[in-house]
N, C-alpha and C positions, 0 to 999 in steps of 0.2 A: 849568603843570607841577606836580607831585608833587613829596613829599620823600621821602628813602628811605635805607637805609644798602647800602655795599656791603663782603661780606668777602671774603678772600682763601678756596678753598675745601681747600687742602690741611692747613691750620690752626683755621679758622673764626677768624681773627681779623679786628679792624676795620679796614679801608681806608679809608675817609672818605664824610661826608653828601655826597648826591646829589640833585638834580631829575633825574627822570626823566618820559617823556610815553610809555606803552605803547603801539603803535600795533594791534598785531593779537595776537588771544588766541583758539587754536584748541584742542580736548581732548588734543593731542599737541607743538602747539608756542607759541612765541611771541615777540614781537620788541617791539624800542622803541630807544629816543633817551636816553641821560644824561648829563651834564653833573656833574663834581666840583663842592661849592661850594667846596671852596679850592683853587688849582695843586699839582699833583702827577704826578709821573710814575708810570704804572704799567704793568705790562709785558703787552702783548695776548695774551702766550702761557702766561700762568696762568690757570685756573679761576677761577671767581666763585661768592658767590650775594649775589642781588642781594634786600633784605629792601624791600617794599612799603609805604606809607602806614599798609593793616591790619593790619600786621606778616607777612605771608604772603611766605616765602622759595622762590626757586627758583635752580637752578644757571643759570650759562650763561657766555657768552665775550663777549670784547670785540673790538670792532674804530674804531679811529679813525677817525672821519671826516675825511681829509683837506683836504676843498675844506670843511669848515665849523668853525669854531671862533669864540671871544668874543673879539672886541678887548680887547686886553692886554699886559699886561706881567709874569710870561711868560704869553702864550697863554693861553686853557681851552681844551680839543678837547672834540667833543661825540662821542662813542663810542656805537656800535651795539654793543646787546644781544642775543643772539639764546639762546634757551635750548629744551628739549624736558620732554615731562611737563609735567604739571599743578604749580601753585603748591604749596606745604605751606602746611596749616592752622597758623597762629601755639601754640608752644605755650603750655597751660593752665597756672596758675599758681594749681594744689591745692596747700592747705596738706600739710603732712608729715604722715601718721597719728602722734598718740602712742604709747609703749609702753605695753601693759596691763599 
């Protein structure tokens, strides 16, 4: 598995660090498997973008896997990712022009 961050996307704030394992990656769509590393509820009918290993973000939705989850106490679910469009390029981190 991956590490990766996920935000919420109507704010871009943080959600929490994830493993994720990408399973299909086509020029229009793409799917995968995530797993929170700490318990947490979040609700499958908000927006995501889910931020990659290279830092490379993309939107997409969630959906619980119900028949899978981590022996626990409470629970992890492992959630389906499914998003459209191409990833974004991580962005650059140019320094600020000075004033002349």
């Amino acid at each position: 598995m991956n590490t990766g961050k996920l935000y919420r996307h109507r704010d871009n704030e943080f959600v929490a660090e994830i493993d994720y394992q990408l399973h299909e990656e086509t020029s229009n769509s793409w799917w995968g498997e995530l797993l929170l590393t700490d318990p947490k509820r979040i609700s499958e009918s908000d927006g995501y973008i889910i931020e990659l290993e290279n830092n490379h973000r993309g939107n997409c939705r969630l959906r619980k896997r119900v028949n899978r989850a981590v022996t626990g106490i409470p629970p992890r679910y492992v959630y389906q990712f499914t998003g459209t469009g191409s990833f974004q390029d991580p962005p650059t981190n140019n320094p600020p022009e000075e004033n002349k």
